[in-house]
C-alpha positions as CSV (number, residue, x, y, z in Angstrom):
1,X,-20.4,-9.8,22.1
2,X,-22.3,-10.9,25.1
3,X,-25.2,-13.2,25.4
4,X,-27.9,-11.4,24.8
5,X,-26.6,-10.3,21.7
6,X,-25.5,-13.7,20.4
7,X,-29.1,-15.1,20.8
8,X,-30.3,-12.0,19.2
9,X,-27.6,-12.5,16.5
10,X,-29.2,-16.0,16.0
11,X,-32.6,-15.2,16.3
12,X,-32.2,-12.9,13.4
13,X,-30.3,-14.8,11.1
14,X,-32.2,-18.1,11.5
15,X,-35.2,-16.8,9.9
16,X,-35.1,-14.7,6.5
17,X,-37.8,-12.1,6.1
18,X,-38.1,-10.3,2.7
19,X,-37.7,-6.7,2.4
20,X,-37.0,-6.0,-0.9
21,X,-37.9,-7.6,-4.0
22,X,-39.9,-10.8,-2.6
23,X,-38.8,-13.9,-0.9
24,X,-35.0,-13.6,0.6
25,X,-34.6,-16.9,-0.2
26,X,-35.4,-19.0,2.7
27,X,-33.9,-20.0,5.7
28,X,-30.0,-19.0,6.5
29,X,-29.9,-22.2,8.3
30,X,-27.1,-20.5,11.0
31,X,-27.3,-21.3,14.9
32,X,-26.5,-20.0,18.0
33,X,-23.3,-17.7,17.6
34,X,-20.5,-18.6,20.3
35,X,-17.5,-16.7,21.2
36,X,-14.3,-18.2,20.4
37,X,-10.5,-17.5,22.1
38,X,-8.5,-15.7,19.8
39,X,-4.6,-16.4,20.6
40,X,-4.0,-13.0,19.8
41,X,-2.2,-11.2,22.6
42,X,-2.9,-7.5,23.5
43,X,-1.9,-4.8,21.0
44,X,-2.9,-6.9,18.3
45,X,-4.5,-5.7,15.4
46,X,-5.6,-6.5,11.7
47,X,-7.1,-9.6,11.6
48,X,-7.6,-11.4,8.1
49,X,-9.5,-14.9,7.9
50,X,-8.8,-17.0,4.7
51,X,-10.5,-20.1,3.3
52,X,-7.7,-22.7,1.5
53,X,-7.9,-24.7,-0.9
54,X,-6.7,-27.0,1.5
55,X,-10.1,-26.8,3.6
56,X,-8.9,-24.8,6.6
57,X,-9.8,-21.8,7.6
58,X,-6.7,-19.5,9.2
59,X,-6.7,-16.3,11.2
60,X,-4.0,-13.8,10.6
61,X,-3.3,-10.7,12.8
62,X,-0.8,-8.3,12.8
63,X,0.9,-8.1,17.1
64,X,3.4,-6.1,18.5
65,X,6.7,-7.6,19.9
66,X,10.1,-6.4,21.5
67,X,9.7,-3.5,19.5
68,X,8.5,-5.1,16.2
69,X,5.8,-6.3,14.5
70,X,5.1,-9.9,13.7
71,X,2.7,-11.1,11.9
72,X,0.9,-14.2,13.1
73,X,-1.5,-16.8,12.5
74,X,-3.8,-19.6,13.8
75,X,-5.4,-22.4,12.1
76,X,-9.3,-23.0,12.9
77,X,-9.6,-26.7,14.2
78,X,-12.0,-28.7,15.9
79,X,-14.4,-25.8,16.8
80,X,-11.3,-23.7,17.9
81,X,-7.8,-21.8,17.4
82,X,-4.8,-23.8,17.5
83,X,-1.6,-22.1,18.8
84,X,0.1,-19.4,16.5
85,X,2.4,-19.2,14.7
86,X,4.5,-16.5,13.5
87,X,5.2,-16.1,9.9
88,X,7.6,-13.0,10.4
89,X,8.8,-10.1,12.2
90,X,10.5,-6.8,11.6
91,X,10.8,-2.9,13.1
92,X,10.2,-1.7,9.8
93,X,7.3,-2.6,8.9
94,X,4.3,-0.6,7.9
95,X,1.6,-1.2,10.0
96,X,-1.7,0.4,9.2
97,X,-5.5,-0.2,10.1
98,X,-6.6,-0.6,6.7
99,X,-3.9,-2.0,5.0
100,X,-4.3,-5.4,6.3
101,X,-1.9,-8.4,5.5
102,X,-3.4,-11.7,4.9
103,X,-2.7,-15.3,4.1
104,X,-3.5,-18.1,1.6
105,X,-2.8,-22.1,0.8
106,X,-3.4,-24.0,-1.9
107,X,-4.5,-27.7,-1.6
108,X,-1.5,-29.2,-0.6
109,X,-1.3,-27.6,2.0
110,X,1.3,-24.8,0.7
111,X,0.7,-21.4,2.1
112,X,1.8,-18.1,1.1
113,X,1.7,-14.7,3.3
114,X,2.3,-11.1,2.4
115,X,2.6,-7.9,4.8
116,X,4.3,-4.3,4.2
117,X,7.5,-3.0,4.9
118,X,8.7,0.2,4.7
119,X,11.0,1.5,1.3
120,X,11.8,4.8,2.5
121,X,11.4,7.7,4.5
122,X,8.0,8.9,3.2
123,X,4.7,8.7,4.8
124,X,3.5,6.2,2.5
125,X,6.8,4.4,1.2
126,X,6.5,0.7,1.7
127,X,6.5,-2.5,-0.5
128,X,4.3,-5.3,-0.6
129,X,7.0,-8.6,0.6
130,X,5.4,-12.3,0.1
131,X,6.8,-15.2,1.4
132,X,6.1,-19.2,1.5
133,X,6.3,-21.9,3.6
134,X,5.6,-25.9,2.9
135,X,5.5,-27.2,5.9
136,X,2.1,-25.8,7.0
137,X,3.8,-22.2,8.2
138,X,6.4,-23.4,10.5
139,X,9.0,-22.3,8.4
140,X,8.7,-19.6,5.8
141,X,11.2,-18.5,2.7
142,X,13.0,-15.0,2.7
143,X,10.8,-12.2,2.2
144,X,10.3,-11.5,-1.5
145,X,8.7,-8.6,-3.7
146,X,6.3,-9.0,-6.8
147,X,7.1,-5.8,-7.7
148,X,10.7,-4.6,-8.8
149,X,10.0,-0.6,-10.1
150,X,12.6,0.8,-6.6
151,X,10.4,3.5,-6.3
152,X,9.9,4.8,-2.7
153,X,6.3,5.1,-3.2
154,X,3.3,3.1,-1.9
155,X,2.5,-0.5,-2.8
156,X,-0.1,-1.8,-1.0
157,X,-3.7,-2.8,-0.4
158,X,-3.1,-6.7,-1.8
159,X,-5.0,-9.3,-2.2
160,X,-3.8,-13.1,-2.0
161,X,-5.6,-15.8,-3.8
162,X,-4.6,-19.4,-4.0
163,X,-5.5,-20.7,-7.7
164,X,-7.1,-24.2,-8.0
165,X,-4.0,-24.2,-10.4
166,X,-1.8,-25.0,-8.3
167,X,-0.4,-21.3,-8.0
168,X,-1.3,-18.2,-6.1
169,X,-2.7,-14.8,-7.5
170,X,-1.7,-11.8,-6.1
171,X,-2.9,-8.3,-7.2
172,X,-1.7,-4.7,-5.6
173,X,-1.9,-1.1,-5.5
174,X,1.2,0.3,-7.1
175,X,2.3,4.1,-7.1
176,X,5.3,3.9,-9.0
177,X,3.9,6.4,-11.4
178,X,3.5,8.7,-8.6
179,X,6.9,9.4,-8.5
180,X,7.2,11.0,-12.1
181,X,7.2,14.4,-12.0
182,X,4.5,16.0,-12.1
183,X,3.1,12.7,-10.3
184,X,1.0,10.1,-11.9
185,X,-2.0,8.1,-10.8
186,X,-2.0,4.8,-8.9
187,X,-2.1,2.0,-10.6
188,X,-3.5,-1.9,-10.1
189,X,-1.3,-4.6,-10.8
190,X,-1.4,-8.5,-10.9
191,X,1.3,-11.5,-10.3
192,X,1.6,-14.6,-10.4
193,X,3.2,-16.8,-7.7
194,X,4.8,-20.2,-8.2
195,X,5.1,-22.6,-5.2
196,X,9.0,-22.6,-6.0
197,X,9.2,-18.7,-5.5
198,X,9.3,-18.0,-9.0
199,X,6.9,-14.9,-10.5
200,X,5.2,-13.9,-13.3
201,X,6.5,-10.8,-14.5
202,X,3.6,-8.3,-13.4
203,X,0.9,-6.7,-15.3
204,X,-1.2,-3.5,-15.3
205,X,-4.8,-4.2,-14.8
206,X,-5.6,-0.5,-14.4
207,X,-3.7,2.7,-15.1
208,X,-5.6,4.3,-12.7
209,X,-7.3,3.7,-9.3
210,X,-8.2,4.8,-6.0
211,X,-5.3,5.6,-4.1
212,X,-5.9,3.5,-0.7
213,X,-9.2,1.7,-0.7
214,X,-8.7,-2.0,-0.6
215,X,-8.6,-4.9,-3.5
216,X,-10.4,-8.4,-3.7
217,X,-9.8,-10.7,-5.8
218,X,-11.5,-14.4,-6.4
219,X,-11.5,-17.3,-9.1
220,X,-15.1,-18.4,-10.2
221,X,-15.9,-21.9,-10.2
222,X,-15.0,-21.7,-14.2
223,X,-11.1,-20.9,-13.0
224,X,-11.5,-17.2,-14.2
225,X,-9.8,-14.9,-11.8
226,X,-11.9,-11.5,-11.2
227,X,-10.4,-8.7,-9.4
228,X,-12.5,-5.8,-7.5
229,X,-11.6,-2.4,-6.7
230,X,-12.2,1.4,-6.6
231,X,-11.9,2.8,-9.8
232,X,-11.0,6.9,-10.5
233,X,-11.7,8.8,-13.4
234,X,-10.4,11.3,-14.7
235,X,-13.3,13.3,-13.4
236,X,-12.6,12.1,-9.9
237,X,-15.5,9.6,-9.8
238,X,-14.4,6.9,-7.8
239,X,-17.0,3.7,-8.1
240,X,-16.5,-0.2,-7.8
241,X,-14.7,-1.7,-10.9
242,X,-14.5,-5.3,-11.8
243,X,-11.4,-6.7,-14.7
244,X,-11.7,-10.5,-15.2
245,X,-8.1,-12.3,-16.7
246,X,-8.6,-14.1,-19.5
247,X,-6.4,-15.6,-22.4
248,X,-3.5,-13.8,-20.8
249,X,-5.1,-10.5,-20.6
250,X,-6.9,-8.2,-18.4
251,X,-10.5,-6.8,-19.5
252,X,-11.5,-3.2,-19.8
253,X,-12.6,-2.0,-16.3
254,X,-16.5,-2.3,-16.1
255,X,-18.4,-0.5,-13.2
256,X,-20.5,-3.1,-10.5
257,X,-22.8,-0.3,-10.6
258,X,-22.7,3.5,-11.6
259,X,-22.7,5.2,-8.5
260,X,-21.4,8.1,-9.6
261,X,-19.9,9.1,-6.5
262,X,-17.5,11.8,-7.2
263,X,-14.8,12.3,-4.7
264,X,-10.9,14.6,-4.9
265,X,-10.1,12.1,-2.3
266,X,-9.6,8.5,-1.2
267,X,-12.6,7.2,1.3
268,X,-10.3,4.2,2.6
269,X,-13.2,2.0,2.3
270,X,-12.9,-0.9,-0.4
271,X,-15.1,-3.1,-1.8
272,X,-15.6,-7.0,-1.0
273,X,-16.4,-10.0,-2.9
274,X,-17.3,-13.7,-3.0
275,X,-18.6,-16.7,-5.3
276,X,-20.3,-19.8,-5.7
277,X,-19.2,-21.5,-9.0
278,X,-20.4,-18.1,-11.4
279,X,-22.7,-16.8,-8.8
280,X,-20.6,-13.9,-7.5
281,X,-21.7,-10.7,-5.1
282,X,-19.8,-8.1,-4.3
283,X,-20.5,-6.0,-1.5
284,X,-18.9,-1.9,-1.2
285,X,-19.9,1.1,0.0
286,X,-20.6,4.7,-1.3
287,X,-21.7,8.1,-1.2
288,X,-23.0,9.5,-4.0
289,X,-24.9,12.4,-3.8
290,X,-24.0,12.8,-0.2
291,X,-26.2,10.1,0.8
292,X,-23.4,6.8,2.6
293,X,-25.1,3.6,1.6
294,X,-23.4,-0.3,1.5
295,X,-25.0,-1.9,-1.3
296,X,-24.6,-5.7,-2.9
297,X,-25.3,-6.6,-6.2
298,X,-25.3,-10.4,-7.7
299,X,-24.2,-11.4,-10.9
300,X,-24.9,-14.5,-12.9
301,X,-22.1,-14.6,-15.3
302,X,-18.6,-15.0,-13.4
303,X,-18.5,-11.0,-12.9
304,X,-19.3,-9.9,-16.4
305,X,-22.8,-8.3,-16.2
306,X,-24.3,-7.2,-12.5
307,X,-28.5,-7.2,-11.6
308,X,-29.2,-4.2,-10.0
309,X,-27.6,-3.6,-6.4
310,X,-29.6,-4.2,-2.9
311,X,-29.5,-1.5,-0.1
312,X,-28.3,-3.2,2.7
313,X,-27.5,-1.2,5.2
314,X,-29.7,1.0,8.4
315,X,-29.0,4.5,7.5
316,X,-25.9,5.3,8.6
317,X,-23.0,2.9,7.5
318,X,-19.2,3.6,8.3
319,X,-19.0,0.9,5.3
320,X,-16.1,-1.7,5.8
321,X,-17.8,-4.2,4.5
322,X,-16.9,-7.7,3.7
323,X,-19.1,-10.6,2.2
324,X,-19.5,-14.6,1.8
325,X,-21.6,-17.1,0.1
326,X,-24.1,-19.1,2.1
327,X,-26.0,-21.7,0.5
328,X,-27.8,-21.8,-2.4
329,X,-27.9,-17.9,-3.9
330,X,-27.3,-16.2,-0.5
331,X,-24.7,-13.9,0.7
332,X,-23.9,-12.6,4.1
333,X,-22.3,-9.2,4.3
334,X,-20.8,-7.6,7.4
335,X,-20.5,-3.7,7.6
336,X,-20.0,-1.0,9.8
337,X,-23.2,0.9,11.1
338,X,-22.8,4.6,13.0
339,X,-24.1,4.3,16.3
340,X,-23.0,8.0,18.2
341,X,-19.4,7.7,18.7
342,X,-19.8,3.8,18.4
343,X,-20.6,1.5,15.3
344,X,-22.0,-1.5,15.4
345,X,-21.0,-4.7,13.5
346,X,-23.9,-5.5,10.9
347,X,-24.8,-8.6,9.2
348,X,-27.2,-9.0,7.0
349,X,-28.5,-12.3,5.0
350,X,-29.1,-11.5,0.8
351,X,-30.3,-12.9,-2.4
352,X,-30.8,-11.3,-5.6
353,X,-33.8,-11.0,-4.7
354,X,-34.1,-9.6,-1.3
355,X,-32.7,-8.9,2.2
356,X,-33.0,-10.1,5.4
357,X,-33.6,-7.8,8.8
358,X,-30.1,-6.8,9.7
359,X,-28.3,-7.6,13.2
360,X,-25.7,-6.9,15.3
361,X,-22.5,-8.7,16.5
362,X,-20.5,-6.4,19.1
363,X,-19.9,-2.6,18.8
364,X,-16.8,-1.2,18.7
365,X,-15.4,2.6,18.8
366,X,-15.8,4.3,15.2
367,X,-12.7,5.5,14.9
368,X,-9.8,3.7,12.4
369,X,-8.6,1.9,15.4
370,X,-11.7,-0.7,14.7
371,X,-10.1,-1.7,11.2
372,X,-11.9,-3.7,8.9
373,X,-14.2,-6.7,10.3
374,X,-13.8,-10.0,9.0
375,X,-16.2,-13.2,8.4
376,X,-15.3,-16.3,6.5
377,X,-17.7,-19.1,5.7
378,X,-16.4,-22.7,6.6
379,X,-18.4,-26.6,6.7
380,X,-19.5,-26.1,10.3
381,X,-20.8,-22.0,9.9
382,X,-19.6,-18.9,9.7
383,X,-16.7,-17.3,11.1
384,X,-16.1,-13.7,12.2
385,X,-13.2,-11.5,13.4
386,X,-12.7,-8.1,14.7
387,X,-10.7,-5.6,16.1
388,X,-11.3,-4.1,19.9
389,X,-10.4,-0.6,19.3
390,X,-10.2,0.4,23.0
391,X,-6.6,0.6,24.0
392,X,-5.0,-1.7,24.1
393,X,-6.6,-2.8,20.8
394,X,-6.8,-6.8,21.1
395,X,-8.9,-9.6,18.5
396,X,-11.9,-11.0,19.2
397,X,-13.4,-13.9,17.2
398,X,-16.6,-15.8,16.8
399,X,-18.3,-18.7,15.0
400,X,-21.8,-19.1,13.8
401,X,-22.6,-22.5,13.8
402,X,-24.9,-23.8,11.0
């Protein structure tokens, strides 16, 4: 991202202009965006930025080594990156640009990681393995699974959430009915994690889902956890579902919106979510009727009942979206927009009741190389995090200031 586009990044989001629906809600009350050096070394790919319970906000990346994979992570300090640290490393390990491992840490400063390694010899054989460290990731436990079915089938696609509890959440695509013959649909299932390595025993949340798109999961300020996928019917109509635990139990899957985007296959593009208290938005793509669109859509209620969903991209979204809460009832959500053989890194400020002008952060090649950007929001602005998709593929990060 160079300097023009930074003040133009700025510019843009410093002043909230209405599009749809009336006022957008004021202004974002961001500054002039600064680039940041990522301790990422070259070939590094995947980056995931968490928020903790603890306050910090940590960068994780996946980066070759001596013929491995590690995964690492730094720990956003004092307006930079502190040095990394490594939270593991192995040759079999399943290393993919949308299945992204990530971390999380509760308020004492306890931190849990997962990543993939490989179960077998298919294509998509690999296990989800967490691990935990209490000394602020300089040591971690053995590797551990949540999920204990032996199949050589894919687990995947998880998303880490530390509980105000004192636990973490973790929920997971699971194909172990794909292994039944004739095969079975993917499934989405939930665990919970103890700070002394103990587990829940896991539970179905759905008994069928998208094959590969990615999972988010969140608690609302009212501790209820909500988790966020890609549904799949029967009729192969594959829209954004939301389940909330309560009392033990998993709710019926209820559409975000009905889409109706009917699909034989999986779009690798998940959905992306984020509250304040029970103000929650969730931001996904889609392309129903042949027509790609990223929409948002608000809801009042902790995730029970959606308003009706904002357009928020250009035209011509890739998708890979993500989203956070600003202040007051705004979002900011980060996509993927076509640009030739280039996309360009969107954000754009929303409310329930309008949008913002969209703007750009860097462009990057459109192929799967350029993974999944990331923002997060922390005290002093907004963070963001990306892959460089020219070879060798390397992390770049940046902070908008508020």
């Amino acid at each position: 991202m160079n300097v023009q586009v930074a003040a133009a990044l700025a510019a843009a989001l410093a002043v909230s202009v209405p599009v749809l629906g009336g006022c957008a809600g004021g202004s974002a009350g961001l500054g002039e965006p600064r680039i940041v050096d990522c301790p990422a070394g070259p070939g590094s790919e995947a980056p995931n930025l968490a928020v903790g319970l603890d306050g910090r906000a940590y960068l994780s990346w996946v980066e070759p080594t001596d013929g491995a994979h590690a995964l690492r992570f730094s720990t956003w300090r004092d307006g930079r990156w502190t040095a990394p640290k490594t939270v593991a490393a192995g040759a079999d390990w399943f290393v993919n640009w949308a299945d992204v491992p990530s971390l999380a840490a509760l308020g004492d400063g306890t931190m849990a990681a997962h990543w993939l390694v490989r179960s077998g010899s298919g294509s998509y054989a690999y296990d989800v393995v967490l691990a935990l460290s209490r000394d602020g990731g300089t040591t971690w436990t053995e590797p551990f699974r949540p999920h204990h079915d032996g199949t050589e089938t894919e687990h995947g696609f998880a998303s880490l959430v530390a509980a105000p509890g004192g636990h973490f959440d973790v929920i997971w695509l699971d194909g172990r009915q794909t292994a039944a013959t004739p095969p079975g649909p993917m499934t989405l299932r939930y665990a919970a994690l103890h700070p002394d390595g103990s587990l829940q025993a896991a539970t179905e949340i759905d008994a069928s889902v998208c094959d590969c798109c990615s999972t988010d999961a969140l608690r609302t300020g009212s501790g209820t956890l909500l988790a966020v996928y890609r549904d799949r019917t029967a009729s192969e109509v594959r829209d954004i579902s939301v389940s909330v635990l309560g009392d033990a139990e998993w709710s019926a899957p209820r559409p975000v919106h009905a889409d109706h985007w009917e699909i034989a296959a999986c779009p690798v593009n998940g959905p992306a979510a984020a509250a304040r208290g029970d103000l929650v938005v969730v931001a996904w793509f889609t392309a129903a009727a042949d027509r790609p669109r990223v929409r948002a859509a608000f809801s009042r209620d902790g995730g029970r009942t959606f308003e009706r969903p904002l357009e928020v991209d250009d035209g011509d979204p890739l998708g890979r979206v993500d989203v956070v809460m600003l202040d007051g009832d705004a979002a900011l959500v980060s996509w993927l927009e076509r640009e030739g053989d280039r996309a360009r890194i969107a954000l754009r400020h929303v409310t329930p009741s309008g949008i913002a002008p969209s703007t750009v952060v860097a462009t990057v090649p459109a192929a799967r190389s350029s993974g999944f950007p990331r923002i997060a929001a922390v005290e002093d602005g907004i963070l963001l995090a990306w892959t460089e998709g020219d070879a060798p593929s390397r992390i770049g990060t940046a902070v908008i200031p508020k």
